[in-house]
PASEBA-1860 file (N, C-alpha, C; in nm, 3 decimals):
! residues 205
1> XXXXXXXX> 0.084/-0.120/0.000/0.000/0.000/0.000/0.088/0.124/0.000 ~ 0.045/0.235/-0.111/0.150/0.309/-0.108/0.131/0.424/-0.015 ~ 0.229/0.543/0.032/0.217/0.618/0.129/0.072/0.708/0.085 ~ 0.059/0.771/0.177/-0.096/0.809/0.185/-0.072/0.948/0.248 ~ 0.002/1.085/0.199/0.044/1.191/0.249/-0.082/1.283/0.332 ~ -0.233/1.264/0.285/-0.305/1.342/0.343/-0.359/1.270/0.473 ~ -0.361/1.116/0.461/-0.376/1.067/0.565/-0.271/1.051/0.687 ~ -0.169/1.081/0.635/-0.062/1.074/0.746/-0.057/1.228/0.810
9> XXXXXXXX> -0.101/1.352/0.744/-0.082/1.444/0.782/-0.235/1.457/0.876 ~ -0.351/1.422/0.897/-0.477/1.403/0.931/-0.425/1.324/1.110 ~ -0.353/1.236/1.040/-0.279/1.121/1.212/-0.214/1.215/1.294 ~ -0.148/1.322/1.236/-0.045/1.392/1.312/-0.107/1.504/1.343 ~ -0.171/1.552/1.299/-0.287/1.664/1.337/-0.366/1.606/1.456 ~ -0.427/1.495/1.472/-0.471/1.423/1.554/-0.432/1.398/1.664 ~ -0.290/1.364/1.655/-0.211/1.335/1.775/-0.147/1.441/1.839 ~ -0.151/1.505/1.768/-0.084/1.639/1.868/-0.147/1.737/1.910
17> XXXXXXXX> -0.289/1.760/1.859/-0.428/1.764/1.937/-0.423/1.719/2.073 ~ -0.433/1.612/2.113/-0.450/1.533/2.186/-0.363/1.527/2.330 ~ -0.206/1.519/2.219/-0.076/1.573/2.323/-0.067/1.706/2.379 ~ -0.102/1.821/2.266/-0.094/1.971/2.309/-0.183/1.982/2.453 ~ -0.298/1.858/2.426/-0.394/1.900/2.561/-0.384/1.855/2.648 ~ -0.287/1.741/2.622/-0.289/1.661/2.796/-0.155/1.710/2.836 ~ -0.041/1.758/2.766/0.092/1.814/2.814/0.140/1.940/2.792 ~ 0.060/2.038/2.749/0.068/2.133/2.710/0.200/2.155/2.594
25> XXXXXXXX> 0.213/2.292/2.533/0.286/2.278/2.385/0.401/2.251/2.419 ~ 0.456/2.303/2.557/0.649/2.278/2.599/0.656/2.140/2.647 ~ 0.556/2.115/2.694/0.565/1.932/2.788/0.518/1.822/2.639 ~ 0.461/1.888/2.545/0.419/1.788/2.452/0.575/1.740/2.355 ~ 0.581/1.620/2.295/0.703/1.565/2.251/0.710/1.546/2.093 ~ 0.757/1.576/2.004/0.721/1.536/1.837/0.746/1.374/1.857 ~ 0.848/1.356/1.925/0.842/1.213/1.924/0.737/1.111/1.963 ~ 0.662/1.150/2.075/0.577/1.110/2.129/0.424/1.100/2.034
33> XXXXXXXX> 0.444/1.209/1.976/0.339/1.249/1.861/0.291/1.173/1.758 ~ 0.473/1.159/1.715/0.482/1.045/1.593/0.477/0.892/1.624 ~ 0.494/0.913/1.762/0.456/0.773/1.767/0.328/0.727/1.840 ~ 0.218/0.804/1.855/0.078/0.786/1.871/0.034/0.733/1.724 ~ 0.076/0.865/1.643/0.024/0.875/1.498/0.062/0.736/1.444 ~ 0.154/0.697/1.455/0.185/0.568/1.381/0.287/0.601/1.275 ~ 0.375/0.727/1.267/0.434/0.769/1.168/0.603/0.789/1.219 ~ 0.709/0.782/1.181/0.831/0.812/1.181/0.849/0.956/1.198
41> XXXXXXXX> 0.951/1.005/1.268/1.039/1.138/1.276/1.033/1.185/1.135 ~ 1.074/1.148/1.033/1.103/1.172/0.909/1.025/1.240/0.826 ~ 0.900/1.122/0.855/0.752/1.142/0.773/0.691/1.282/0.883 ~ 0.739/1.254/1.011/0.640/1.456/1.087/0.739/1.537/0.949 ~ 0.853/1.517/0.943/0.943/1.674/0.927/0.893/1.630/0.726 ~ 0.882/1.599/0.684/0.784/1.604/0.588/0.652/1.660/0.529 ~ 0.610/1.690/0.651/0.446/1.777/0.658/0.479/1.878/0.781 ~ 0.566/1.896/0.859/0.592/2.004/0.971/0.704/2.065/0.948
49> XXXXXXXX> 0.772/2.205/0.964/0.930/2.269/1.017/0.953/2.211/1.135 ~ 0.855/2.219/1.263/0.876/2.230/1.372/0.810/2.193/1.445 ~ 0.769/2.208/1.590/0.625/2.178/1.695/0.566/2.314/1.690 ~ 0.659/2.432/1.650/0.549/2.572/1.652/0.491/2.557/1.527 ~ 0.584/2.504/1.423/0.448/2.508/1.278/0.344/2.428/1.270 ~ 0.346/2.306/1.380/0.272/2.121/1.386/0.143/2.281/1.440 ~ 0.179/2.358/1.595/0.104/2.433/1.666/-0.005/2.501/1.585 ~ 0.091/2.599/1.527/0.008/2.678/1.433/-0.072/2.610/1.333
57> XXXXXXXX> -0.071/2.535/1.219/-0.116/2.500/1.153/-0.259/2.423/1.180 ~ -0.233/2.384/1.355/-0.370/2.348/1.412/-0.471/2.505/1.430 ~ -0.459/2.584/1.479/-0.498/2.688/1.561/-0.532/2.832/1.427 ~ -0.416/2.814/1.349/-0.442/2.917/1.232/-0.552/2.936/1.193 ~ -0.572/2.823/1.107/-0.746/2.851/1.045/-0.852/2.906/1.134 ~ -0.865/2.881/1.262/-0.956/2.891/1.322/-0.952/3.032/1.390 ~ -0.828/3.080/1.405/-0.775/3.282/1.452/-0.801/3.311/1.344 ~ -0.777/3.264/1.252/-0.797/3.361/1.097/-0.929/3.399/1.070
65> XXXXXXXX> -1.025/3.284/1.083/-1.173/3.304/1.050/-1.189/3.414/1.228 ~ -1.165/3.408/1.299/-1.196/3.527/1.391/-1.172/3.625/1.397 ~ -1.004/3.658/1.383/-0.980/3.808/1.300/-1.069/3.873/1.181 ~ -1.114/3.757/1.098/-1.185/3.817/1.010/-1.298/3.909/1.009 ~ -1.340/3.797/1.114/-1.450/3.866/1.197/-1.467/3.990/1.303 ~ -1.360/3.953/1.358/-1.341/4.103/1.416/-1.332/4.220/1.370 ~ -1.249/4.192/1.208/-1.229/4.288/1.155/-1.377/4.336/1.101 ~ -1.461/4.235/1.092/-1.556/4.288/1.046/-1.678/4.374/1.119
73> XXXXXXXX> -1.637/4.339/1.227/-1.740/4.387/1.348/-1.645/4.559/1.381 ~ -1.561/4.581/1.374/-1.483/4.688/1.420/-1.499/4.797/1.289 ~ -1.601/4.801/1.215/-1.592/4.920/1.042/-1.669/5.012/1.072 ~ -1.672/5.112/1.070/-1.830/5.203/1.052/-1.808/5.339/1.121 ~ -1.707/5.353/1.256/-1.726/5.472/1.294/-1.657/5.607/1.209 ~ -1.599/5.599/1.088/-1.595/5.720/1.012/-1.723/5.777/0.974 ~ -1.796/5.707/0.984/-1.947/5.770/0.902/-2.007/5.864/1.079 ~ -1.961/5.872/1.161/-2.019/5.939/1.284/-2.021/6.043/1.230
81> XXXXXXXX> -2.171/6.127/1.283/-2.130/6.308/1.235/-2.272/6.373/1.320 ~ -2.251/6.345/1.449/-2.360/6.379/1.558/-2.319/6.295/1.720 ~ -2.341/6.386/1.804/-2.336/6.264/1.948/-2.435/6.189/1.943 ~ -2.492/6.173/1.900/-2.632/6.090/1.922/-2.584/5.951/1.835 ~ -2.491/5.968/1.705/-2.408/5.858/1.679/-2.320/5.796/1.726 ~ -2.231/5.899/1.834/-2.105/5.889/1.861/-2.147/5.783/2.013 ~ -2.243/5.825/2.076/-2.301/5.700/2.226/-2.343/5.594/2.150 ~ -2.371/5.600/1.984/-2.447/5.475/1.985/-2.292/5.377/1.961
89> XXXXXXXX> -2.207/5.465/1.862/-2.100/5.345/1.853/-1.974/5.323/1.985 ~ -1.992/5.428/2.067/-1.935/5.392/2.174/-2.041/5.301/2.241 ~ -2.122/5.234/2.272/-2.212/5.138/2.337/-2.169/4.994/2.223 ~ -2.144/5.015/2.122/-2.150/4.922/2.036/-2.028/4.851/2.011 ~ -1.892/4.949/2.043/-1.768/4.941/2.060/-1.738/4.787/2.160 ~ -1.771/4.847/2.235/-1.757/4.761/2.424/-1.870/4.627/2.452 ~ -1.996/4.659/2.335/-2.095/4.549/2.353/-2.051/4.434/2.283 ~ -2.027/4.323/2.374/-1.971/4.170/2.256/-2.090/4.125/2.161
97> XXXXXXXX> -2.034/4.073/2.018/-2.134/4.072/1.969/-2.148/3.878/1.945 ~ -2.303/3.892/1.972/-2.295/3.743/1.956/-2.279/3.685/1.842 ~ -2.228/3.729/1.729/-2.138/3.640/1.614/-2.062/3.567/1.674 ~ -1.934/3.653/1.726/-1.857/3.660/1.790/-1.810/3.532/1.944 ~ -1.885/3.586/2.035/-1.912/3.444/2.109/-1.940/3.314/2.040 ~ -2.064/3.307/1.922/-2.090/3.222/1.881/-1.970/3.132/1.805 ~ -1.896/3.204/1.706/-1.762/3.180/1.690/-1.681/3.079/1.773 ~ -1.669/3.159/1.904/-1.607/3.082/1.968/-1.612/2.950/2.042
105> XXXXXXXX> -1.739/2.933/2.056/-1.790/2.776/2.071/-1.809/2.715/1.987 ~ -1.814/2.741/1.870/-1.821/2.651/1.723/-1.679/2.625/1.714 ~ -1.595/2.643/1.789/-1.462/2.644/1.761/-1.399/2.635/1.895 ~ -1.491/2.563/2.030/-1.470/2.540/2.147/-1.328/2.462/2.160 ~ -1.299/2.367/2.088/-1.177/2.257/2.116/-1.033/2.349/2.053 ~ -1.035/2.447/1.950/-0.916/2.520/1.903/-0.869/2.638/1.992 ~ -0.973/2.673/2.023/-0.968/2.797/2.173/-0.932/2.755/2.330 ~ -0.978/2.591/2.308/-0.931/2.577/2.435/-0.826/2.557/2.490
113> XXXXXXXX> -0.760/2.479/2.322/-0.638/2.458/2.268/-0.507/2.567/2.347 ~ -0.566/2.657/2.248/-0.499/2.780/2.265/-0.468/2.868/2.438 ~ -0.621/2.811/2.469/-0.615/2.919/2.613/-0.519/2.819/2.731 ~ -0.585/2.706/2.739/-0.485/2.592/2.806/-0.336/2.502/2.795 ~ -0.342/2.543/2.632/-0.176/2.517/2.631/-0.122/2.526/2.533 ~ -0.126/2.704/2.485/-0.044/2.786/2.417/0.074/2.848/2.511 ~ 0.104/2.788/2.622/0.238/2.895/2.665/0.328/2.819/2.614 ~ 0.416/2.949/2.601/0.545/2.900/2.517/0.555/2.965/2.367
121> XXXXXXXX> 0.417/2.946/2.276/0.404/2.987/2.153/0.344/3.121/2.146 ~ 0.349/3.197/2.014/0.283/3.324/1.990/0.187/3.328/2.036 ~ 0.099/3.216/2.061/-0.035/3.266/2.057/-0.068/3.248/2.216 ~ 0.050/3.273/2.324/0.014/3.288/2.478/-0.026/3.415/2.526 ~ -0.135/3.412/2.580/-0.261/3.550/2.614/-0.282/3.593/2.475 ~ -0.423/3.464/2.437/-0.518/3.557/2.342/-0.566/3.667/2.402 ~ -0.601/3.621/2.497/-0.752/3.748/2.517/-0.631/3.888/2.576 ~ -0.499/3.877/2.629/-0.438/4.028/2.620/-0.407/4.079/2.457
129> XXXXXXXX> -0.419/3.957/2.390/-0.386/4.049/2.252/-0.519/4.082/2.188 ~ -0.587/4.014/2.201/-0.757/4.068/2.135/-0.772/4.178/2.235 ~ -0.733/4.214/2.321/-0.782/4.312/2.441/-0.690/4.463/2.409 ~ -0.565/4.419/2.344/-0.473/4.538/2.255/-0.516/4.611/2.173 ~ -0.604/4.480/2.124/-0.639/4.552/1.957/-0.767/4.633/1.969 ~ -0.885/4.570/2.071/-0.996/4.663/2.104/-0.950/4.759/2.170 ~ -0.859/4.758/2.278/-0.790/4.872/2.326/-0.751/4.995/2.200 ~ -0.658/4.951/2.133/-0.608/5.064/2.005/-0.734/5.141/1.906
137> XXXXXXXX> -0.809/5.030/1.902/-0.949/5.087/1.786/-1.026/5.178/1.864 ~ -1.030/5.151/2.002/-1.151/5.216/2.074/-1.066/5.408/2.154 ~ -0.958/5.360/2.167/-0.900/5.466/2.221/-0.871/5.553/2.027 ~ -0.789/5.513/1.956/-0.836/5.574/1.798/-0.962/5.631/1.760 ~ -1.111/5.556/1.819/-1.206/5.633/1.817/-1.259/5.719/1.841 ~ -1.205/5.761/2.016/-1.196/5.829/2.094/-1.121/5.998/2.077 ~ -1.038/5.990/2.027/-0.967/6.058/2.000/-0.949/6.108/1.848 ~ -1.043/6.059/1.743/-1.060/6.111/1.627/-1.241/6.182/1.650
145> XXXXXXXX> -1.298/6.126/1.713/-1.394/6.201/1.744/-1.452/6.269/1.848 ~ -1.327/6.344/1.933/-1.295/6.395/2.052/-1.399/6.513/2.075 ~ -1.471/6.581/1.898/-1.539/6.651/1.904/-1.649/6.647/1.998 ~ -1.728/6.546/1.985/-1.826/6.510/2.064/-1.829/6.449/2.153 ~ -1.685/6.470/2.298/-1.686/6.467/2.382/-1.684/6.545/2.485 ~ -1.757/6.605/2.582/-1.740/6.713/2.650/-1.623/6.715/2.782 ~ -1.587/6.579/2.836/-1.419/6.607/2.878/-1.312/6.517/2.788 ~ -1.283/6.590/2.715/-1.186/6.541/2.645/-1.046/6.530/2.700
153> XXXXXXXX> -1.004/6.611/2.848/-0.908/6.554/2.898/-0.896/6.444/2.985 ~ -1.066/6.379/3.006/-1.066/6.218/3.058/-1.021/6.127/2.942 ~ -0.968/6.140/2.827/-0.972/6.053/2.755/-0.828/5.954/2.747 ~ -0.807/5.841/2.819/-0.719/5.829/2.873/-0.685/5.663/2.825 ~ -0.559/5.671/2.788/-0.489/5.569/2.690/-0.510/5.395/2.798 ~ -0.432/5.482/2.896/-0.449/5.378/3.055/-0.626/5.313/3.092 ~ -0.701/5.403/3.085/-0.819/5.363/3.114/-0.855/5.226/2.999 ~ -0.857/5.267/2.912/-0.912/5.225/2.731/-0.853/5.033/2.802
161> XXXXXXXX> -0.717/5.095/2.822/-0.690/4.918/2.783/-0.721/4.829/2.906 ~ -0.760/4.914/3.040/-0.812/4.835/3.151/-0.969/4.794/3.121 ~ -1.007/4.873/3.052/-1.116/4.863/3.030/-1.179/4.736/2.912 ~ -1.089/4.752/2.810/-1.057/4.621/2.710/-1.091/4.456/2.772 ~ -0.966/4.519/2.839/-0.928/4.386/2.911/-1.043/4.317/3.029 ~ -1.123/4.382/3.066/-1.173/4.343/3.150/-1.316/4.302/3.077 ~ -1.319/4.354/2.960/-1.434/4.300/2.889/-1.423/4.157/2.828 ~ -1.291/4.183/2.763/-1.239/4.036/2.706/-1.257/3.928/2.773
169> XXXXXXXX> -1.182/3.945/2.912/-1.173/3.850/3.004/-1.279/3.800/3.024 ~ -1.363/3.877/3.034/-1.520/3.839/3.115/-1.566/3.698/2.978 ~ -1.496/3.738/2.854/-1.594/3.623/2.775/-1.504/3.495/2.782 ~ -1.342/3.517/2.779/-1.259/3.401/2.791/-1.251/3.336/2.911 ~ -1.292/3.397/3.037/-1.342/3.357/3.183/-1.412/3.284/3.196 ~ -1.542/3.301/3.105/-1.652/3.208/3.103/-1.675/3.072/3.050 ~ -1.607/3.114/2.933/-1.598/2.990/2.888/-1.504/2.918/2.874 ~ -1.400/2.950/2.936/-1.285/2.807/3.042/-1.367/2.732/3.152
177> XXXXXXXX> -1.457/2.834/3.235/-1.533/2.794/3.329/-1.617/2.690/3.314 ~ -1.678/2.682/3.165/-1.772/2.571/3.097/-1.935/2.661/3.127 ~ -1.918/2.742/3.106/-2.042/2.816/3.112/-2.091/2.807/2.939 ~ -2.212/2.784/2.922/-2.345/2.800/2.809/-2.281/2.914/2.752 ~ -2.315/2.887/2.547/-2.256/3.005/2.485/-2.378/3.115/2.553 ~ -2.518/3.098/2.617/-2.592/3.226/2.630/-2.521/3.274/2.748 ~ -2.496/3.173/2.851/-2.409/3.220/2.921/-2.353/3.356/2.967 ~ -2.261/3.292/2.851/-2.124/3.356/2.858/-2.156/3.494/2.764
185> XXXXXXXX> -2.294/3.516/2.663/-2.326/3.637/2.623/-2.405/3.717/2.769 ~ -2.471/3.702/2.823/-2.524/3.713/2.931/-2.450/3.778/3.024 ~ -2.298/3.772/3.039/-2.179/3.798/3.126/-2.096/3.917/3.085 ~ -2.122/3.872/2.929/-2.027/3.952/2.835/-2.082/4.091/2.803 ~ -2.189/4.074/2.826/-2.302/4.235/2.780/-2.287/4.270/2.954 ~ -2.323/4.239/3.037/-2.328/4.286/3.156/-2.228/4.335/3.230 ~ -2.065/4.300/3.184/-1.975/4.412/3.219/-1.922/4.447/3.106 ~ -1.986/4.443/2.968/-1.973/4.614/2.856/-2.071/4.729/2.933
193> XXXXXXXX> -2.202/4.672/2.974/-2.273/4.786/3.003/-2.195/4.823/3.164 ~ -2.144/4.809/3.221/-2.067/4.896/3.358/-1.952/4.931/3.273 ~ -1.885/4.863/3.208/-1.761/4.963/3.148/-1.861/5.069/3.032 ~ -1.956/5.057/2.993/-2.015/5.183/2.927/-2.073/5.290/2.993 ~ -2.128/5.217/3.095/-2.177/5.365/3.181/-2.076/5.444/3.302 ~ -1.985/5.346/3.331/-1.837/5.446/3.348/-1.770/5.512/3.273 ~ -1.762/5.480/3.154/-1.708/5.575/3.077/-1.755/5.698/3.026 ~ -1.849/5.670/2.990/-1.984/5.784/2.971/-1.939/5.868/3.076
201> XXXXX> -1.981/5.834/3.187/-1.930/5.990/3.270/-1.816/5.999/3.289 ~ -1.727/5.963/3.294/-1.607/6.014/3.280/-1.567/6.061/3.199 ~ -1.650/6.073/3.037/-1.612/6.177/2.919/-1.729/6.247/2.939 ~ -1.801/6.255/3.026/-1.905/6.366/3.081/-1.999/6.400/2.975 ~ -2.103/6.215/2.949/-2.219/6.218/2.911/-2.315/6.221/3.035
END
């Protein structure tokens, strides 16, 4: 029977699934990998560089389709041209959207992947780097449409990313915890709305 390259790469995807989760990515072994899979050293470095490319190549597809998404959820506030726009996309900024959550339980085993035993690799503290990037867009918002804020010297770089972060957390909190995707929307709207109505007065709506 001759070699079978997509099926051998399917075994090793499999097995190091499996390893990444019971030993995390530094305790997990290629050797150990390849020999769950049923495959030789030779035949991994054939379909892998490394254990960070075996890593990534699990986890990629599944950040990629979420960035996408993020990116898609984060478009629209150039068109602001009134406060009455500017509270709606600051409320909308900070509110998680249930695409979004939903996302992430359709994709429960790659996230968990990631949250439980990515140290070591790029991708250790998702939720501080998703919490950067809402941090940068929302404080950018802030400050390009400073017009329609009445204290514009509360507008504060420090606040933005405590504030990020504590939203993020609240959804990656939950669902390590094993909480319901309504759950974990349920959690996720309920401290956007205290980080929205703190902020609000502190830019003195």
């Amino acid at each position: 029977m001759g070699y079978d390259f997509e099926k051998t790469h399917e075994l090793i995807l499999a097995s190091a699934k499996k390893h990444f989760m019971d030993k995390g990515f530094s305790g997990a072994s290629i050797r150990q990998i390849c020999k769950e899979a049923g495959v030789t050293n030779g035949a991994f470095y054939s379909h892998f560089a490394s254990k960070e490319d075996l890593f990534a190549k699990i986890v990629d597809p599944v950040l990629n389709g979420f960035n996408d998404l993020y990116s898609e959820e984060g478009t629209g506030y150039e068109k602001i041209s009134s406060v009455k726009e500017f509270e709606r996309m600051l409320v909308s900024t900070f509110r998680s959207e249930e695409r979004m959550i939903s996302y992430l339980y359709e994709h429960a085993d790659i996230f968990r992947l990631i949250l439980t035993a990515g140290q070591g690799t790029e991708y250790e503290d998702l939720p501080g780097k998703i919490a950067a990037m809402e941090s940068e867009w929302t404080f950018s918002f802030l400050k390009d449409n400073s017009k329609y804020i009445k204290r514009t010297e509360s507008i504060s770089e420090g606040i933005v990313n405590r504030i990020s972060r504590f939203v993020v957390d609240s959804v990656f909190e939950s669902f390590l915890e094993g909480k319901t995707k309504e759950e974990t929307f349920r959690q996720s709207n309920l401290a956007s709305e205290f980080c929205i109505n703190g902020l609000k007065k502190i830019l003195g709506f």
